[in-house]
Rosetta silent file (secondary structure, phi, psi, omega in degrees, C-alpha in Angstrom):
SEQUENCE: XXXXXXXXXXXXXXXXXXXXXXXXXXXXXXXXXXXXXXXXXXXXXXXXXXXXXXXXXXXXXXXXXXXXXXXXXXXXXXXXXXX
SCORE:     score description
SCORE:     0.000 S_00000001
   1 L     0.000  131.235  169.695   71.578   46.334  -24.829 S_00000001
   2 L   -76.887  134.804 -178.804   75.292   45.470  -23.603 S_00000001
   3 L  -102.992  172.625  161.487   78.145   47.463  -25.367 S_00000001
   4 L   -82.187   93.203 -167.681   81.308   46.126  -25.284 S_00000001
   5 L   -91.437  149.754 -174.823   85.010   47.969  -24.403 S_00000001
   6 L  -117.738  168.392 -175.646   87.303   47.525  -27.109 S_00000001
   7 L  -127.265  120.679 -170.252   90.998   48.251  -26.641 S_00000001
   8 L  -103.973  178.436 -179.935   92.270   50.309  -29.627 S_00000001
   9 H   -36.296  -51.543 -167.113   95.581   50.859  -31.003 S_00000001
  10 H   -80.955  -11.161  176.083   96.609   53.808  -29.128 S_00000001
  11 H  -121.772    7.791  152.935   95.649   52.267  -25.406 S_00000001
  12 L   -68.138  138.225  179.662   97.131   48.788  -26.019 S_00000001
  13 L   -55.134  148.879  149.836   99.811   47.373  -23.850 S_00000001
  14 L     0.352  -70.801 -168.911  102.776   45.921  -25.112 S_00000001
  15 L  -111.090   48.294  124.965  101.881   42.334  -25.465 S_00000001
  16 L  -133.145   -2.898  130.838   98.964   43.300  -27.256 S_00000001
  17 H   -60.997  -19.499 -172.612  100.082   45.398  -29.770 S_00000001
  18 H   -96.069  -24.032 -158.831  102.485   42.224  -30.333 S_00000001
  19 H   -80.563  -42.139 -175.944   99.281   39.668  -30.310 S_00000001
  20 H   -46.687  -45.765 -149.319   97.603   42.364  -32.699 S_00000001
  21 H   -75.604  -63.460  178.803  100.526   42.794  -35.390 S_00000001
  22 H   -11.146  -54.139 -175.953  100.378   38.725  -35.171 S_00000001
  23 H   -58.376  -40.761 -165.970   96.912   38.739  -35.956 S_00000001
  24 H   -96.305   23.389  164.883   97.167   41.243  -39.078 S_00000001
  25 H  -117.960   10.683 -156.962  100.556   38.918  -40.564 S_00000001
  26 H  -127.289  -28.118  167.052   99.250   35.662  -39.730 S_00000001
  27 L   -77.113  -16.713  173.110   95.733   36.482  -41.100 S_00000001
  28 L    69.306   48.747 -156.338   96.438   38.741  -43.604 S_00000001
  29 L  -110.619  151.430  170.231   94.348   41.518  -42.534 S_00000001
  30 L   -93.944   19.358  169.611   94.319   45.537  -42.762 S_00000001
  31 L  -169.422  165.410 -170.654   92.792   45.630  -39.625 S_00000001
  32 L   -89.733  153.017  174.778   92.311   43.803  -36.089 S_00000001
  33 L   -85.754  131.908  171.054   88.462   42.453  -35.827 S_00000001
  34 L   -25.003  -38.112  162.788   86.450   43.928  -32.997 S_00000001
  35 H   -25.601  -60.797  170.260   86.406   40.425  -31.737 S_00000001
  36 H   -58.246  -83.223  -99.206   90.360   40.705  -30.645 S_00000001
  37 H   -97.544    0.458  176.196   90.190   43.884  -29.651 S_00000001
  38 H   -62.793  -28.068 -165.470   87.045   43.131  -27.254 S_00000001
  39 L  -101.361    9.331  162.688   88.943   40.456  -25.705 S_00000001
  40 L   -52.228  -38.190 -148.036   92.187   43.054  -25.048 S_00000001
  41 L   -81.484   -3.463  172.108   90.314   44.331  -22.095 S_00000001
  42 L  -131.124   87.724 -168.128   91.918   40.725  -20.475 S_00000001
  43 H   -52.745  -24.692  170.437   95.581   40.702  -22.058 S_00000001
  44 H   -87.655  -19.329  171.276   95.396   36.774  -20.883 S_00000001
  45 H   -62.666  -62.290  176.736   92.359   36.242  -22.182 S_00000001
  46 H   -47.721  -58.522 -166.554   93.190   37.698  -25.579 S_00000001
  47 H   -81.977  -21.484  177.633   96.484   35.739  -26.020 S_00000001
  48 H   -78.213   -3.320  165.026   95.318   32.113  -25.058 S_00000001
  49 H  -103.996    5.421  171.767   92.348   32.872  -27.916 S_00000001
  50 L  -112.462    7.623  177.892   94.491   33.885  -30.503 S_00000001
  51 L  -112.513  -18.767  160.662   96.886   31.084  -29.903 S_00000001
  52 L   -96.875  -13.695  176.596   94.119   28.454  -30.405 S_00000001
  53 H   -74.969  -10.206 -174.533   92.596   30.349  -33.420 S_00000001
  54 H   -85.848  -33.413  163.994   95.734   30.534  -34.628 S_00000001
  55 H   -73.498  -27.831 -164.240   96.221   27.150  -34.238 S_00000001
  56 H   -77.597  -70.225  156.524   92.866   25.674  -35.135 S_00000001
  57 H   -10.024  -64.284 -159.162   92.972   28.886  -38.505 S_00000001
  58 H   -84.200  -56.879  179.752   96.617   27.754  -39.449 S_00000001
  59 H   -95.856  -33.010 -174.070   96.835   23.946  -39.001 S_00000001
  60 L   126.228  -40.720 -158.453   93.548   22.552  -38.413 S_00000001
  61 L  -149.345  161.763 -139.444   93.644   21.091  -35.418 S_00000001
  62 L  -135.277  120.117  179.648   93.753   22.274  -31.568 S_00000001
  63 L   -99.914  165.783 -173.827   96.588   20.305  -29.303 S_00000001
  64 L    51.710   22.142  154.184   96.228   18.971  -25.712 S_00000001
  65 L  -104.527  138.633 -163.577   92.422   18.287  -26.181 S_00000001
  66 L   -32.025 -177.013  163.960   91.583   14.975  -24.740 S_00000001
  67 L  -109.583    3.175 -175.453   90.567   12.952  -27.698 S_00000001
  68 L  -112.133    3.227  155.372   87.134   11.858  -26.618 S_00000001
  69 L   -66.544  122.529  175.192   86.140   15.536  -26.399 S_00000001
  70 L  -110.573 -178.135 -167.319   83.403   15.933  -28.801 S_00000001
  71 L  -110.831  -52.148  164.513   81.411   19.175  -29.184 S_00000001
  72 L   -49.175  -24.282  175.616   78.260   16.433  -29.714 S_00000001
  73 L   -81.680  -13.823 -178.906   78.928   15.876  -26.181 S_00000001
  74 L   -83.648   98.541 -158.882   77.974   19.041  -24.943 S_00000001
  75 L  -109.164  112.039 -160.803   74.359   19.243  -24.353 S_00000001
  76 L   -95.470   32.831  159.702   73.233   22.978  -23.646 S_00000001
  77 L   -76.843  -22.842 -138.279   69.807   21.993  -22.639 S_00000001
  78 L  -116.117   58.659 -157.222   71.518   20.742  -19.411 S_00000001
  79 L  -167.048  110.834 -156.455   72.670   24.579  -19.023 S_00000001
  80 L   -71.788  128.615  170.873   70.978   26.886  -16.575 S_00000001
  81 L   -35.829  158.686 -177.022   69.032   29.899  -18.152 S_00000001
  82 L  -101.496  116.850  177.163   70.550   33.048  -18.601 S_00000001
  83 L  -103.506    0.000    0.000   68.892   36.066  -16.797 S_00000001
């Protein structure tokens, strides 16, 4: 089974302690979800996915995707097995 490293309060950087405290005002949470802090272990990774959930979460809707992206369009038969 694959674990996961999470990045916890006490070993986060800077600008992820700031992306955290975001997370727990803009979400209204007493804690960050394992989810964030899995994706900590890539500090760029982490902030461009909390800036579209936050957008997508807050408003609804996710800017500078084309408009003829659908999701329906995505066919993940046509997607190579996973080994």
């Amino acid at each position: 089974m694959a674990k996961f490293s999470v990045v916890g309060d006490e070993t986060a950087s800077e600008a992820t302690h700031r992306i955290y405290k975001q997370i727990l005002d803009v979400k209204h949470l007493r804690f960050v979800p394992n989810f964030f802090k899995t994706l900590a272990t890539s500090p760029d990774v982490l902030e461009g996915t909390w800036s579209v959930y936050r957008s997508v979460s807050t408003r609804g809707s996710i800017s500078g995707v084309p408009t003829d992206w659908s999701i329906e369009r995505t066919s993940f038969r046509s997607l190579p097995p996973v080994e």
